[in-house]
Wavefront OBJ file of the C-alpha trace (Angstrom):
o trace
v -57.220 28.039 -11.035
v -56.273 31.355 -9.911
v -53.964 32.494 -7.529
v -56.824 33.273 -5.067
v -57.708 29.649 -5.537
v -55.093 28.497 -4.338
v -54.770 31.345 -1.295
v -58.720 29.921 -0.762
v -57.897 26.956 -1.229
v -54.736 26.740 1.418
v -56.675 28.898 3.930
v -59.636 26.840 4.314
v -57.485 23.848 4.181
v -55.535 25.572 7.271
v -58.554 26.539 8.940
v -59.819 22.817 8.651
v -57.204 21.260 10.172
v -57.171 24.409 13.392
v -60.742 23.299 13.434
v -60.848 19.834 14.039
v -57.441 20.023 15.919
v -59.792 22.200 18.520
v -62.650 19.548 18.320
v -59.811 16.786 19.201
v -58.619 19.141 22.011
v -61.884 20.261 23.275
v -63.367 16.121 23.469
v -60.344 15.336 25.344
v -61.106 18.223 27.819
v -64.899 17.338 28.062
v -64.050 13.528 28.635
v -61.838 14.378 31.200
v -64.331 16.905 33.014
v -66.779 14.406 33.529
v -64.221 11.526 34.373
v -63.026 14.058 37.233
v -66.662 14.645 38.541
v -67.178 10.795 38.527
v -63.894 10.748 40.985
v -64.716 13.404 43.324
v -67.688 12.963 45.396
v -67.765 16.787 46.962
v -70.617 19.041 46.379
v -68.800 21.130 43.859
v -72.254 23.194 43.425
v -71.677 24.802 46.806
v -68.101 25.279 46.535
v -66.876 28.915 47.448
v -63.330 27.895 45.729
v -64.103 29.173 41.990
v -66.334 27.501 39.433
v -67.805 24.308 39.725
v -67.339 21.130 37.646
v -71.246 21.446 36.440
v -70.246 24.739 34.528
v -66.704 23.780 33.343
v -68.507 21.115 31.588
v -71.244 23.503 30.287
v -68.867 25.673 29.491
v -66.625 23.199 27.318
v -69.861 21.448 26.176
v -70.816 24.876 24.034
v -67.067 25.514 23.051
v -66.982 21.777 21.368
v -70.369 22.723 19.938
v -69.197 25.945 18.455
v -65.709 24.329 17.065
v -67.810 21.216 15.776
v -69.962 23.607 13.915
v -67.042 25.784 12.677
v -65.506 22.270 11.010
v -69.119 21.467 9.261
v -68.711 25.165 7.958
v -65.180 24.443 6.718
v -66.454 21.798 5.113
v -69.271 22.897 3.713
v -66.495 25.045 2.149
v -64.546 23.244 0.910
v -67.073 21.045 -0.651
v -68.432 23.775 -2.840
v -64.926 24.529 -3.732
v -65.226 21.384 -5.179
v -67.894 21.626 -6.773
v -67.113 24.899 -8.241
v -70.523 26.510 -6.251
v -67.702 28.464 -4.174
v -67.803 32.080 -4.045
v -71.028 32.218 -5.371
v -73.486 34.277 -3.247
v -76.072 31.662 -2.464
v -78.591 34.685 -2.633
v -78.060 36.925 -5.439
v -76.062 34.233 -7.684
v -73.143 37.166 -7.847
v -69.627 36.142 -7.380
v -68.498 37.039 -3.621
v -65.626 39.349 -3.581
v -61.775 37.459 -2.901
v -61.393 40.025 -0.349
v -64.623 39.325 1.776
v -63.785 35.121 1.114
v -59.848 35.783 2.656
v -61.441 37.851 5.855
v -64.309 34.741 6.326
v -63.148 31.518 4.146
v -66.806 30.265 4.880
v -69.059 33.578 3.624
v -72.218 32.090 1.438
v -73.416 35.427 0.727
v -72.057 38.427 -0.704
v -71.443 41.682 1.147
v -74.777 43.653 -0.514
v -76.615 40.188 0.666
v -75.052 40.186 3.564
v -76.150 43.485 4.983
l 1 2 3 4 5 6 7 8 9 10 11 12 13 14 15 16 17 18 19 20 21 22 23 24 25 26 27 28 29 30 31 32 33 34 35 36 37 38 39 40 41 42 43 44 45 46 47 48 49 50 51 52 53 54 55 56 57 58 59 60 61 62 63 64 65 66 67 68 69 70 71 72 73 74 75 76 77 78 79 80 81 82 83 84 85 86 87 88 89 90 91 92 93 94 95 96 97 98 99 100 101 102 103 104 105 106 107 108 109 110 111 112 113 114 115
């Protein structure tokens, strides 16, 4: 293992935990969105006082989905870490550059493949 291994190695694992800390965070949020619309029985859709409940929980509903897909990436990751498929382009077959895998941890393709 080399040292950018283990810089990979600890970012990803960092980046993980972020992740699915924001996928805790964001469920909580979303659970209590629709518990709140269950309590209130206004017509929040014609509400002049800001955004309604309807797009709070759209808009948390695609921030959960972006986070949850974010932690399958990490994982992903990390799994060909494992498996010693990591920083491989998954295109060419050409080793991806340490720099381009420390600015995005989850990269699959090299920066000629990825242009």
């Amino acid at each position: 293992m080399t040292p950018a291994d283990g810089e990979l190695r600890a970012l990803l694992a960092a980046e993980r935990a972020r992740a699915a800390e924001r996928v805790n965070a964001l469920s909580g949020d979303l659970e209590a969105i629709v518990e709140a619309s269950r309590l209130v029985s206004t017509d929040d859709e014609h509400d002049p006082e800001g955004s309604t409940i309807a797009f709070e929980r759209s808009q948390t509903g695609t921030f959960l989905e972006d986070a949850r897909t974010r932690l399958e990436e990490l994982d992903s990751a990390l799994k060909r870490l494992e498996s010693g498929a990591y920083g491989v382009c998954v295109t060419c077959g050409r080793p991806i550059a340490v720099d381009r895998l420390l600015a995005r941890p989850t990269a699959t393709t090299c920066i000629e493949c990825a242009t």
